[in-house]
N, C-alpha and C positions, 0 to 999 in steps of 0.2 A: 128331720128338720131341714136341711141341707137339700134334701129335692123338694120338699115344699116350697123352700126360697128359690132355688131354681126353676118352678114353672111358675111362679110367680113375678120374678125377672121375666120368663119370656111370654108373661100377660100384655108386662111394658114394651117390649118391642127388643128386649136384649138378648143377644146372641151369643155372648162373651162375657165371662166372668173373674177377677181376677181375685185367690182367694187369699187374706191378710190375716191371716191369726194373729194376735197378740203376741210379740216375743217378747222379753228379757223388760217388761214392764213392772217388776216386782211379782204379779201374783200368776204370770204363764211363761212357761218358757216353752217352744215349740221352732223345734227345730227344723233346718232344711230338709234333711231324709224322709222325716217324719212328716212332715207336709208334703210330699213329694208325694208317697208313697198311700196317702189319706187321700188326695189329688187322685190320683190313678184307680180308685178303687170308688171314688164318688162317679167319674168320668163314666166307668163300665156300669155303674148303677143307673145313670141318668141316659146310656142309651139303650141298656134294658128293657127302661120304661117309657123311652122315645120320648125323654124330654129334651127339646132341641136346642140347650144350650151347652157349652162348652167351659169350663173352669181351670183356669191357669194357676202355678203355685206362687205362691208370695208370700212376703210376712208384711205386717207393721211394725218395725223394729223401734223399741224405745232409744232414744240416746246413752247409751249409759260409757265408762270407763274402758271396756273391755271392747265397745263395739268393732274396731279398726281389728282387733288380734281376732275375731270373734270371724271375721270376713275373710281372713287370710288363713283360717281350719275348715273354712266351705260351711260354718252351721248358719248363715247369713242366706236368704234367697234375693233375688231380683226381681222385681216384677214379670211372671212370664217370661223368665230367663231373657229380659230387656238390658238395658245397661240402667235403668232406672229401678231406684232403690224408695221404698216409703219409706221414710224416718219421722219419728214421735218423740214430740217433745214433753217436757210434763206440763201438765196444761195451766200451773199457777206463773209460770216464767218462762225467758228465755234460758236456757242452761249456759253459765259461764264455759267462753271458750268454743262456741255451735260456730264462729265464723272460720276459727282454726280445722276444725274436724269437715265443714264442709267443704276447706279447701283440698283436706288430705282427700276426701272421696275423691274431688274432682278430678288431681294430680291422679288417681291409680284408675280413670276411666269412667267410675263411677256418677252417676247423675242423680242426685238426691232432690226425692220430693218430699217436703216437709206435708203431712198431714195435719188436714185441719187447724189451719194458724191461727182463725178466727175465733178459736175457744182457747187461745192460751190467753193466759190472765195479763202478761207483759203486754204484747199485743193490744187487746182490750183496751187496754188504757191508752197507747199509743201507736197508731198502726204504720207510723217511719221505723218502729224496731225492726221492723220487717225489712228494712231497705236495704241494710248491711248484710243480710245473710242472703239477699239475692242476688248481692255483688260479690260476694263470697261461692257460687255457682248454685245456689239452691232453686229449683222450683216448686210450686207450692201448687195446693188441692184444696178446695173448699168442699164441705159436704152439702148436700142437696139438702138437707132439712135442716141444715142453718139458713140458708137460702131463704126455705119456707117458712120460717119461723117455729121450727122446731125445740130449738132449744134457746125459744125467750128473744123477748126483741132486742136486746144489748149484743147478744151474739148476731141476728139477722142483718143487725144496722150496721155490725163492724163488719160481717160477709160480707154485702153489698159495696160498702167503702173500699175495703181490698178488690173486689172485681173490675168497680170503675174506674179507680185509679190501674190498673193494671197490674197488681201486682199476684193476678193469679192466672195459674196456666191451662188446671184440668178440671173438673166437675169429678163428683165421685160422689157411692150413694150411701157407706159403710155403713153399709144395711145388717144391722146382726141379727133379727128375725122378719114375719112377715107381719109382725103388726106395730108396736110403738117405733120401732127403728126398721121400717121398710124400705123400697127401695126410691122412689119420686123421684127418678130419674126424667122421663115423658113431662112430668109437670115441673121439673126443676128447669129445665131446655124450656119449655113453652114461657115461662116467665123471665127465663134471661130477655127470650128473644123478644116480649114485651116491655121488659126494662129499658134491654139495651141494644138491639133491634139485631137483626140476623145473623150479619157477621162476626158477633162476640156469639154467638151462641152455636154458630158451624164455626168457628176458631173453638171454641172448648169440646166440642163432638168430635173432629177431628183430631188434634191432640189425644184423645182416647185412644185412637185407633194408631195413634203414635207410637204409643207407652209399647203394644203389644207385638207393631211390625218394627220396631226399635228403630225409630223414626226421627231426625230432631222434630222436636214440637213447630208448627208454621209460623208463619210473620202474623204478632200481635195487630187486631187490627189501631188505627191512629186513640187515643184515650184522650179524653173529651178534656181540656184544660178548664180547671178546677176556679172557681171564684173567686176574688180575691176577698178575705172574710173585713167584715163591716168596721172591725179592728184596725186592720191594718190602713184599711183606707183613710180610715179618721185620721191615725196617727201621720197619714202621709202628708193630709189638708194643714193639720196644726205647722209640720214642718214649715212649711211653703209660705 
């Protein structure tokens, strides 16, 4: 399955893979060595078969109790041994106390990217929740086929919303096979850049290529100031 999705990836044009298993999410636990080592054995297999891409280790780490002790025993990976960390929230809320923990990341070096914010249910509802744990050092990942309206238009409408407001940093395809959760990365980039035209779309292509030469992310480009809603305005008239 695993080289199927790799030449498949490089149908899309991808050259680079970073690979996120599921840790400490209640039902996987998958650790650094063991991913490391699962990594180094897919790598030898894929250029066995002269598929031309390359796969880096990582996790998708859940938030949980334990994750800060869990970092400092090494069973925590980095993105491509980047200073950048995927962290997962549970998708119904924001977990009490996420602005504390992403400042301790921040304080020990660490660069935390919240995955997929746009399918958490807090969120969802109000996407300023978001604003405090980017001020707390978080950066954040939306996935391509929320983008594309993969998972329903309340999630595509809140993606979108987080992108053009700025409050996301990188595109990602967390593709877990090659058909219902593929990769649409190529079409996920072509309709940024029809959305919201080139430079938000080579601003998140780049930032990729960030994550893995451990890079700061570049200068957001300027975000489009937002309307003042039909609400506010009224109430402005009645004041006056």
């Amino acid at each position: 399955d695993a080289v199927l999705m790799a030449r498949a990836a490089s149908l899309e044009g991808i050259t680079d893979l970073i690979a996120t298993p599921h840790h400490a999410n209640g039902s996987y636990m998958n650790y650094a060595a063991d991913v490391i080592e699962a990594v180094d054995r897919l790598n030898e297999r894929l250029q066995a078969e002269r598929v031309p891409v390359t796969v880096h280790p990582g996790q998708e780490i859940r938030v949980h109790d334990d994750l800060l002790d869990a970092l400092g025993r090494k069973e925590l990976l980095s993105l491509g041994y980047s200073a950048y960390v995927l962290i997962e929230m549970p998708h119904h809320k924001v977990p009490y106390g996420m602005p504390e923990l992403l400042h301790e990341l921040s304080v020990l070096g660490v660069r935390p990217i919240i995955a997929h914010p746009e399918r958490n249910g807090d969120i969802l509802k109000d996407a300023s929740r978001l604003d405090e744990l980017l001020e707390h050092g978080a950066y954040t990942q939306v996935t391509s086929q929320s983008l594309l309206g993969g998972f329903g238009t309340h999630v595509s409408k809140c993606a979108w919303q987080l992108c053009r407001t700025g409050r996301i940093h990188i595109v990602s395809s967390d593709a877990h096979d090659i058909g219902r959760r593929s990769f649409q990365m190529r079409e996920a980039y072509e309709t940024i850049e029809q959305e919201m035209g080139v430079l938000w779309s080579g601003y998140f292509e780049d930032n990729a290529q960030c994550v893995l030469q451990d890079r700061d992310f570049g200068r957001m480009p300027e975000v489009p100031k937002q309307p003042k809603s039909l609400l506010k305005s009224l109430k402005f008239f009645r004041n006056r």
